[in-house]
N, C-alpha and C positions, 0 to 999 in steps of 0.2 A: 504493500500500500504506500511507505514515501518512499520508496523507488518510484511510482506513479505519480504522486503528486511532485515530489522533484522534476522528473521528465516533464511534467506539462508546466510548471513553473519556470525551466528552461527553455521548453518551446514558446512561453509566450514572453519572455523577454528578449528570446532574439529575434523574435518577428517582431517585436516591439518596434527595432531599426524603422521599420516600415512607415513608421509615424511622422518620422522625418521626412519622407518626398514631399509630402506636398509644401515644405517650409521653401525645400530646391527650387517647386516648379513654380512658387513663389517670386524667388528670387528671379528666376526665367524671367519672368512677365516683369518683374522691373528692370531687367534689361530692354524691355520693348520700350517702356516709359524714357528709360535714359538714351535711346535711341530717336524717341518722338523730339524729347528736350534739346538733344542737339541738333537735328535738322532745323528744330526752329531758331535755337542761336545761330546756325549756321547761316541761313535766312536774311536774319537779323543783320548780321557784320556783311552779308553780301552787298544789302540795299544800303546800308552806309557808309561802306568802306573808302567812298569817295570825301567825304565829310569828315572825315575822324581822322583826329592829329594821331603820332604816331602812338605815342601814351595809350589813348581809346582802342586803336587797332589793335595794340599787344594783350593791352586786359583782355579783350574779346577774343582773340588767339588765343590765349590760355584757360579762357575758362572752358575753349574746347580742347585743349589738351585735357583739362582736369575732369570735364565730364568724358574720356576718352580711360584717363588711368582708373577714374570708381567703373566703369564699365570694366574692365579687366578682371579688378580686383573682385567683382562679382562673378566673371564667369567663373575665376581659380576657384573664391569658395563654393561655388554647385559644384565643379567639376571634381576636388580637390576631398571636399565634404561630402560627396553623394556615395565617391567611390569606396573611403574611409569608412564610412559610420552606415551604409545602407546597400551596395552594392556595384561589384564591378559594371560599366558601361561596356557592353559587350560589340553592341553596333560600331562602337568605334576602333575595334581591335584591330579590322583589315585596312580602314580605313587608310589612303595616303592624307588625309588632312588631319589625322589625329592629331592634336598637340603634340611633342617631344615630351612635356613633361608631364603627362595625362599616363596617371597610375603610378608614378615614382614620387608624388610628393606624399608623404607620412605626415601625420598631425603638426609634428614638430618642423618638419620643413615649411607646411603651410605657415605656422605661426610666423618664422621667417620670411615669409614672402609678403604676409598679410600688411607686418610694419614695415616691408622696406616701401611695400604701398602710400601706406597708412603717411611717410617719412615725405615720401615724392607729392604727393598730397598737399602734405603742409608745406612742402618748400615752395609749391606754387603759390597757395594763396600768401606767402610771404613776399615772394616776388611780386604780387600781385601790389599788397601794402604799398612796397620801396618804389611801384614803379608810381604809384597816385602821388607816391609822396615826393618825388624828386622834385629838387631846387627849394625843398621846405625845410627847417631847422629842426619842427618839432616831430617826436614819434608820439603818436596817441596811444591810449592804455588799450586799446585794443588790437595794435602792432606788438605792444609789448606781453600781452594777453598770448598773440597767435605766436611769436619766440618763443616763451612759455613754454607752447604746448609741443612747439615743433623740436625744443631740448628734452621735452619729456619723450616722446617718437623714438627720437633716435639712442638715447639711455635704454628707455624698452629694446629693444632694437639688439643691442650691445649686450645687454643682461641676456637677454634670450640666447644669444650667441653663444655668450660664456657657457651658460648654464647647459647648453646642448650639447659642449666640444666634452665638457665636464662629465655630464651622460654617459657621451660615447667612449671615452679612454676607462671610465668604469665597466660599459657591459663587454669592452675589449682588453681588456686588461692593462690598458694605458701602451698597446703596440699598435692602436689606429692612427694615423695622421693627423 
């Protein structure tokens, strides 16, 4: 009898995984949104690009770099999370347009990938600041706010590094690279 109920307590926590897709196909469908969002800034900077000092061009250039890297950074974690915690994506095995690194990232590499994102991110909206702010003296608490956060990124960033090299020369016996 818990031989029984073991078995079906383990059967329903690993199909449990399952619970997770639809957060994925969630994410999917805000890739369509962040797709929608940039055509229309894209739009946007076309019909004024005649108009806009270079200042204006570049913010508007960047904020479509930056709706370009959170689009990425989405698809790694569907692609990165789906295959991790819910299951291998099998359609894309023969695939030649597989990603390279679709199935080789582990929790831990994702985390790495997630901040150096997360990093690339702030350093634009940073640039964003310094470019509004050129020929001005003053930085406002809100550039010095996005600093901040953008020292806090790349410290995460670095910690997470450590602590992974740190991992790996433990579960190798300190003869990994």
């Amino acid at each position: 009898m818990t031989n029984k109920v073991a078995h079906l307590l383990e059967v329903t926590i690993f199909r449990a995984r399952w619970l997770l897709a639809p957060l994925y196909l969630g994410l999917a469908g805000v890739l369509v949104l962040l797709g929608y969002r940039f055509i229309v800034e894209f739009i946007t900077l076309a019909r004024h690009t005649a108009n806009l000092d270079s200042h204006a061009f570049t913010l508007s250039l960047l904020s479509l770099v930056d709706l370009t890297l959170l689009a990425n950074l989405i698809l790694m974690v569907v692609f990165a999370g789906y295959e991790n915690f819910v299951s291998r994506i099998d359609v894309a095995q023969g695939s030649k347009d597989r990603p390279h690194w679709m199935g080789t990232i582990d929790f831990s590499g994702l985390k790495i990938k997630l901040i150096g994102s997360l990093v690339a991110i702030s350093v634009i909206e940073l640039l964003k600041d310094f470019i509004e702010l050129s020929g001005k003296d003053v930085i406002g608490q809100g550039t010095i706010g996005r600093i901040a956060i953008h020292l806090t990124f790349v410290i995460s960033g670095v910690l997470f590094a450590v602590m992974d090299w740190v991992a790996d020369k433990r579960e190798f016996g300190g003869t990994h690279p």
